[in-house]
N, C-alpha and C positions, 0 to 999 in steps of 0.2 A: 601469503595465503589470505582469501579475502575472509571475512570475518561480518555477519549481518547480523544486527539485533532490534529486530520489534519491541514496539512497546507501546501505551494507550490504548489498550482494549478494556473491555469491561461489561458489566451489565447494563442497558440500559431499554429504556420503554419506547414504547414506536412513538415517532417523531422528534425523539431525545438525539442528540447529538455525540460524537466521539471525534476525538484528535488523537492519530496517530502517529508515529515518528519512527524513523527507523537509522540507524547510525551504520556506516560501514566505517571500516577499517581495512589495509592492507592494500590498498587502489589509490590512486590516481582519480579521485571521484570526478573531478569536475569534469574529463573528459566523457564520462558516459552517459548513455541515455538509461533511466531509472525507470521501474513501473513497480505499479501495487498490483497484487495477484490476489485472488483468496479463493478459499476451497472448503464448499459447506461437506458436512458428512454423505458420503454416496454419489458425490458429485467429483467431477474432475476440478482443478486447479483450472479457473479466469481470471483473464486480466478483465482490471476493477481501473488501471488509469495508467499512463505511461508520461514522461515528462523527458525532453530532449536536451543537450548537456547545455545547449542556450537558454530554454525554457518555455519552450512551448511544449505544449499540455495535448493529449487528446483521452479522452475519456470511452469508455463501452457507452455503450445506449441505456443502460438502464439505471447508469448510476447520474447522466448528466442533467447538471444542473441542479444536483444535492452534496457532489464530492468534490473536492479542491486539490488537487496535488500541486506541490510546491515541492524547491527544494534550497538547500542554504547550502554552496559549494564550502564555504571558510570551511564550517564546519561539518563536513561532509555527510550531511546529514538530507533526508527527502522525507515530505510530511505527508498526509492525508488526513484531508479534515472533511468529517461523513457529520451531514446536515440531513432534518429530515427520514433517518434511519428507520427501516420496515423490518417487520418480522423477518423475509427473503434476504436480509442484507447477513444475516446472521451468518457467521463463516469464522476461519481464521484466516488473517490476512496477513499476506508475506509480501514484503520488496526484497528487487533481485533487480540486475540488468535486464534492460528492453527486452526481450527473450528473441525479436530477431534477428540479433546480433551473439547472440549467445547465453552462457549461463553459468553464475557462479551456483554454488552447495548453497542448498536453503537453510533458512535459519529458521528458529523457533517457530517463528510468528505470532501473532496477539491476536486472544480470540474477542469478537464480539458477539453478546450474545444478547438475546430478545430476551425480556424479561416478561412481555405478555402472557 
């Protein structure tokens, strides 16, 4: 059973920075392709960054070139590091697999919030 846990959220003020992390278990991580999702309240669930099991990156449009997704196969883990953060950035953010290719059960996810 795959198993996701979020983590690095928190408060923070516009322009402030957040590093996220997310660890899976139960997979075979290095084969998949990874994304960051998140879902402010009254909103549907967006992808925020997706990363391929080699590691190339592509980003939505509104986060590029303030968000960094990485990931470290050892330790099966995929990051996101949110540069530059806006009030709109505020959500909770979940990883999951690529969602083109399908979908494990969401995990918690870690909220970030605006502090303005």
């Amino acid at each position: 059973q795959v198993q996701l846990v979020e983590s690095g959220g928190g408060l923070v003020q516009p322009g402030g920075s957040l590093g996220l992390s997310c660890t899976a278990s139960g997979i075979i991580f290095s084969i998949y392709a990874m994304g960051w999702y998140r879902q402010a309240p009254g909103k549907q669930r967006e992808l925020v960054a997706r990363i391929s099991s080699s590691g190339t990156t592509n980003y939505a449009n509104f986060v590029k070139g303030r968000f960094t997704i990485s990931r470290d196969n050892a330790k099966k883990m995929v990051y996101l590091q949110m540069n530059g953060l806006q009030p709109e950035d505020a959500a909770v953010y979940y990883c999951n697999r690529d969602q083109r290719f399908g979908s494990w059960d969401w995990g918690q996810g870690t909220q970030d919030t605006d502090s303005s």
